[in-house]
C-alpha positions as CSV (number, residue, x, y, z in Angstrom):
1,X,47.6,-116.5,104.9
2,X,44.3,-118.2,104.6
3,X,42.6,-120.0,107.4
4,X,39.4,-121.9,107.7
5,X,36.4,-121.1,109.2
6,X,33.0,-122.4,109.2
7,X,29.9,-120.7,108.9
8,X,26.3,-121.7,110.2
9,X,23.1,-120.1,109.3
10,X,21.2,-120.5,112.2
11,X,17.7,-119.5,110.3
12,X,18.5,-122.6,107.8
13,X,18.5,-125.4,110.6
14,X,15.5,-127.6,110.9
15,X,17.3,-130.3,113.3
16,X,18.0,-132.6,110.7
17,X,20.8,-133.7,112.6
18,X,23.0,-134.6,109.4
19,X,26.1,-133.0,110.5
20,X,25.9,-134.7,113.5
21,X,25.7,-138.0,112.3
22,X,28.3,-137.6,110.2
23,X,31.0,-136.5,112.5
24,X,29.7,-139.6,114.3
25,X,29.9,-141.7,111.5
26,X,33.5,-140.4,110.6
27,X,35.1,-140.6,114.0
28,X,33.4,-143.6,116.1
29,X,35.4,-146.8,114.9
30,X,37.8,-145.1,112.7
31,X,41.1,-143.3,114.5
32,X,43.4,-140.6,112.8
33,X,46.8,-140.5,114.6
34,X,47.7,-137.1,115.3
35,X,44.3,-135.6,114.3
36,X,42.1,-137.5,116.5
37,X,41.7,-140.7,118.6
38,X,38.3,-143.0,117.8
39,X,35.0,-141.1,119.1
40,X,33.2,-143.1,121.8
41,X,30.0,-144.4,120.7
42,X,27.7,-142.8,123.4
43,X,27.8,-139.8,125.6
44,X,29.6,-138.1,122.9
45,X,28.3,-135.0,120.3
46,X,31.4,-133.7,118.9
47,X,28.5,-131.8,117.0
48,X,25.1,-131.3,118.4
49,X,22.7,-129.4,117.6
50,X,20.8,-126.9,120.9
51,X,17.1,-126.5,120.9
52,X,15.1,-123.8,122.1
53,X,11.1,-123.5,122.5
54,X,9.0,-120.6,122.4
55,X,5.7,-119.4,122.9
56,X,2.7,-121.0,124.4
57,X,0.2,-123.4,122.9
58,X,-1.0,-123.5,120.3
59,X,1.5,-121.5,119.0
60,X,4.7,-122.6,119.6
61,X,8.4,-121.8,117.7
62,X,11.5,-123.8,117.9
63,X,14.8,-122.9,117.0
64,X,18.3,-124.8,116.7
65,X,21.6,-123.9,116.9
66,X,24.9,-126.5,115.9
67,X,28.0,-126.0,118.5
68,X,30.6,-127.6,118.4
69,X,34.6,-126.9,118.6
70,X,34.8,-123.2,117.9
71,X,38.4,-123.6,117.2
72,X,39.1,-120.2,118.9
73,X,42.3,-117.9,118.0
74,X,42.9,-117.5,121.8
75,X,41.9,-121.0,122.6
76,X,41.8,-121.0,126.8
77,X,42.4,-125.1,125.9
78,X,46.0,-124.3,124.4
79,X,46.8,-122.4,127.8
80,X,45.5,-125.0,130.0
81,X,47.2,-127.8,128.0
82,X,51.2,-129.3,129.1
83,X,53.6,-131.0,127.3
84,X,52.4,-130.0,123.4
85,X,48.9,-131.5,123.8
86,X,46.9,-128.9,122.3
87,X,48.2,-126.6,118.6
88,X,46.9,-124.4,116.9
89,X,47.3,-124.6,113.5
90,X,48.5,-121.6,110.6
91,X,45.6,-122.3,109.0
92,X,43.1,-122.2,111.9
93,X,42.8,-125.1,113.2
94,X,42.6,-126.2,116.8
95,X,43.9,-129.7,117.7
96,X,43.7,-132.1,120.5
97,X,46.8,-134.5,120.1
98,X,45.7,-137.8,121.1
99,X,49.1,-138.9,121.4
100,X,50.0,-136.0,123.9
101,X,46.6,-135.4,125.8
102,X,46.2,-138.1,128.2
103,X,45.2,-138.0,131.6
104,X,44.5,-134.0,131.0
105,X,41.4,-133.5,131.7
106,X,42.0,-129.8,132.4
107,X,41.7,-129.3,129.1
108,X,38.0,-130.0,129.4
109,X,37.6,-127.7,131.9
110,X,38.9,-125.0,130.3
111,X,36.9,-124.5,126.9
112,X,33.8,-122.1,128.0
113,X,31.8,-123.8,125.3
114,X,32.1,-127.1,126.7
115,X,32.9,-128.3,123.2
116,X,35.6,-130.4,124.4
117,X,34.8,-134.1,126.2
118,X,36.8,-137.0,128.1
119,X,36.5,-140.1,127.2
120,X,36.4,-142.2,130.1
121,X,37.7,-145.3,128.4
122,X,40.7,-143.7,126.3
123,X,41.4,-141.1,129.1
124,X,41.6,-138.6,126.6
125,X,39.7,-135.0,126.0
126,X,38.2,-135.0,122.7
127,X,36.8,-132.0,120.3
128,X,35.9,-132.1,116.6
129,X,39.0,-131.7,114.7
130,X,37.5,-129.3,112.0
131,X,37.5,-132.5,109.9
132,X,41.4,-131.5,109.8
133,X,42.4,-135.2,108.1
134,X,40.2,-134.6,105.4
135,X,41.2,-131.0,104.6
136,X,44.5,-132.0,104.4
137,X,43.8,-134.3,101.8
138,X,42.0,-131.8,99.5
139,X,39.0,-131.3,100.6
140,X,37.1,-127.9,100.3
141,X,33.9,-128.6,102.7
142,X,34.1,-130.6,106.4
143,X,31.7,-133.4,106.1
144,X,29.0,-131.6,107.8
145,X,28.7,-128.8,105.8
146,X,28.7,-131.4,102.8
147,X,25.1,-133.0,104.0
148,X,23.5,-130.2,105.4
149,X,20.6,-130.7,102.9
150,X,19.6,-126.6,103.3
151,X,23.3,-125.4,103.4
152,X,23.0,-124.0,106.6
153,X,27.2,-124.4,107.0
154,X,29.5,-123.1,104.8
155,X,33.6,-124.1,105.0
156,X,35.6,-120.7,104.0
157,X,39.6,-120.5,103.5
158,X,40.0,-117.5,103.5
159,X,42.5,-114.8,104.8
160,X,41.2,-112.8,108.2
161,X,40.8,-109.5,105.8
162,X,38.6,-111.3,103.9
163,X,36.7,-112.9,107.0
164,X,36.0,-109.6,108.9
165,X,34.9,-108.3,105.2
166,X,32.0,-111.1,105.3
167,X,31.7,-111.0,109.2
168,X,30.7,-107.1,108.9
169,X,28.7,-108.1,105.1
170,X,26.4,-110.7,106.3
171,X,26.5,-109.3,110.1
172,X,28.0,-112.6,111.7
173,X,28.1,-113.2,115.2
174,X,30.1,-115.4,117.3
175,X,29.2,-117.2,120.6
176,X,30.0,-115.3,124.0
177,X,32.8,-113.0,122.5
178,X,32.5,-111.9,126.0
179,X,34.8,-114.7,126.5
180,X,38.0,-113.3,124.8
181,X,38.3,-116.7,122.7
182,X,37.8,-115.3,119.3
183,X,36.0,-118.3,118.0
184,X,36.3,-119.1,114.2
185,X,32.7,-120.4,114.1
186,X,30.2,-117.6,112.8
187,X,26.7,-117.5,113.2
188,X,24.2,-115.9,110.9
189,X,20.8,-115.0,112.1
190,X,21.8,-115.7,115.7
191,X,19.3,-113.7,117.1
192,X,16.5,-116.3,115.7
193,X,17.7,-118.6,118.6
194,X,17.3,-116.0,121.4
195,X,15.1,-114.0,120.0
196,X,11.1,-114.1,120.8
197,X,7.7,-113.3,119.0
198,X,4.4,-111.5,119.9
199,X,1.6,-113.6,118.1
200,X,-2.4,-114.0,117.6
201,X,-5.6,-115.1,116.0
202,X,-7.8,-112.8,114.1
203,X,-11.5,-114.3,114.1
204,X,-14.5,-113.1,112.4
205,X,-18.4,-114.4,112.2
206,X,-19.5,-114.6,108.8
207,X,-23.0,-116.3,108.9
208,X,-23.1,-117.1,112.4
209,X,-20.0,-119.2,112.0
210,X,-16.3,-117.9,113.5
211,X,-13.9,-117.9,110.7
212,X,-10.1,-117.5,111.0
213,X,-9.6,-113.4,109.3
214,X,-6.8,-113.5,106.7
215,X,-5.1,-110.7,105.1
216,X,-6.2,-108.3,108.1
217,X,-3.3,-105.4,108.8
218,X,-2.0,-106.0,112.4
219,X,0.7,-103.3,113.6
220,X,3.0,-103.4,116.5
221,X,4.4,-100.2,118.0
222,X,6.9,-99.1,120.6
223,X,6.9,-95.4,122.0
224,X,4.2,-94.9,119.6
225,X,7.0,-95.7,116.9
226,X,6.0,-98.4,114.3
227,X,8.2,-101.4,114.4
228,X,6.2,-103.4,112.0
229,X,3.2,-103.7,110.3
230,X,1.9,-107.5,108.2
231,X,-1.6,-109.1,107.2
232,X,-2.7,-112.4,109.0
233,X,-1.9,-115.2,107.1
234,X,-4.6,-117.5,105.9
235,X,-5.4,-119.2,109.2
236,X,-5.9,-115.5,111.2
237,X,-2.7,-115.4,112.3
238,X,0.4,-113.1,113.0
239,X,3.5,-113.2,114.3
240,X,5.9,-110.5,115.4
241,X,9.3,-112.3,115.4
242,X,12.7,-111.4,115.9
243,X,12.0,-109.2,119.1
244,X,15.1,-109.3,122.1
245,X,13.8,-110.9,125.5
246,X,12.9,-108.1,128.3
247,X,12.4,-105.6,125.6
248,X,9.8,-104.1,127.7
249,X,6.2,-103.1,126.5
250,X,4.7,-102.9,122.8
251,X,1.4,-101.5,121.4
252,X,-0.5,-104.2,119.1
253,X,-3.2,-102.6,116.8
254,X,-5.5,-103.8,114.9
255,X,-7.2,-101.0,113.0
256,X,-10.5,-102.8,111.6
257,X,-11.3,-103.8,115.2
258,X,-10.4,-100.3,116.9
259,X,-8.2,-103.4,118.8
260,X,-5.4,-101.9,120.7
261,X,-3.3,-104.1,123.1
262,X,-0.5,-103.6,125.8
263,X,1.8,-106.7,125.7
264,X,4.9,-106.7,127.9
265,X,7.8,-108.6,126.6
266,X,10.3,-110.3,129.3
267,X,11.8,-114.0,128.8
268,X,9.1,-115.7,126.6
269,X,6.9,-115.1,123.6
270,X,3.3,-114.0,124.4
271,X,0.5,-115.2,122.1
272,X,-2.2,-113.6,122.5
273,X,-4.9,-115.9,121.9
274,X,-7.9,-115.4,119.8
275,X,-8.6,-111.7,118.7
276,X,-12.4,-111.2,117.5
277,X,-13.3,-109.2,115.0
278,X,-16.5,-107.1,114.4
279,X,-19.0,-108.6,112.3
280,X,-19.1,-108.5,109.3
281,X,-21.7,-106.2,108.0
282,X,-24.4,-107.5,105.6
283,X,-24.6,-106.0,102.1
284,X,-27.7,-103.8,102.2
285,X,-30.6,-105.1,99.9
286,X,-30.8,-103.9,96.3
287,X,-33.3,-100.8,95.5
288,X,-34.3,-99.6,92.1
């Protein structure tokens, strides 16, 4: 049987906020018996979008990452809920029944991705509902993944052969499997959220004058192991990205310069800073 499942590519998402809005804008002042009671208008993000900073000025990375419902196989808010007040669906899909849920708010303390919310008001915990109404009427994409303006989601029906054929294809991860939840949600490029960057400025005096050094070869080691090697880009810069947080100590070399620097890695990138290199040396005058 197919199910759905959504995919985000974290690398894609520039905090737009699209998706957001429009689970907002679909859910506050418009209810959907047995899919979803009305959204309250604040203190709600059925859909929100996590952002992480990096580095140190002046250079600085950010990253997002959407959350939202993961709409788990082994949802921990189907075993906390009484009376019918959480499903799960054939097809995937995790509800909250608003007409069954009130007065549980135990099943806001059970989801470990704190996906799910009470609504004071109503009484009632809430989640996004996988736009469930509107794929029941036909629709192919949930609204969010229709605005993303750099497709960063993707909506897939498909069977769970086919899903662990993409998972292990595109390397998708899901959040804290540690969890047992077996989310539906996949990331792609989750490490660019958690991940950090050794980065610099290559100088050099031409004329008296300090001028940024582009297309300079920069290498970074490990164990005397190469783990990647680029140019500086048109301002002098560099950027080693991608590396895991407490990955202990890396060689930076910079052969024109005979530079060579230790850098440690622990919780937070490490720029480091402006990076001379010799002058340049004058052409020596003509002779006939």
């Amino acid at each position: 049987m197919k199910k759905w499942n959504l995919v985000i590519d974290v690398a894609k998402c520039f905090n737009c906020n699209c998706c957001a809005l429009a689970c907002h804008d679909e859910y506050h002042g418009n209810s959907f018996p047995g899919y979803a009671a009305e959204m309250a208008k604040l203190g709600q993000r059925w859909i929100d979008i996590l952002q992480r900073e990096t580095g140190q000025v002046p250079m600085v990375e950010v990253s997002y990452l959407p959350v939202m419902c993961n709409h788990c196989d082994n949802p921990p808010c189907l075993k906390a809920a009484k009376d019918g007040a959480v499903v799960k669906r054939d097809d995937g899909i995790v509800l909250i029944v608003p007409e069954k849920a009130r007065g549980q708010r135990q099943i806001v303390d059970a989801c470990p991705y704190n996906a799910v919310f009470w609504n004071e008001e109503k009484q009632l915990p809430q989640a996004w509902p996988f736009d469930a109404h509107l794929l029941d009427q036909g629709w192919t994409r949930t609204r969010g993944a229709q605005v993303c303006p750099t497709q960063a989601m993707r909506t897939l029906k498909v069977s769970d052969e086919e899903m662990r054929a993409i998972v292990a294809r595109e390397g998708l991860e899901v959040l804290s499997p540690e969890t047992g939840a077996k989310p539906r949600v996949h990331y792609q490029n989750l490490a660019n959220f958690y991940s950090v960057f050794i980065g610099g400025a290559l100088t050099r005096e031409l004329a008296g004058v300090s001028e940024c050094a582009a297309g300079v070869k920069v290498a970074l080691f490990k164990h005397n192991q190469l783990v990647e090697e680029q140019e500086s880009d048109t301002f002098g810069e560099f950027r080693f990205r991608r590396l895991k947080r407490d990955s202990g100590t890396y060689t930076v070399r910079v052969a024109e310069a005979k530079f060579a620097m230790e850098v440690e890695v622990k919780q937070d990138s490490v720029y480091l800073g402006a990076i001379d290199l010799a002058p340049a040396r004058k052409p020596a005058p003509a002779t006939n």
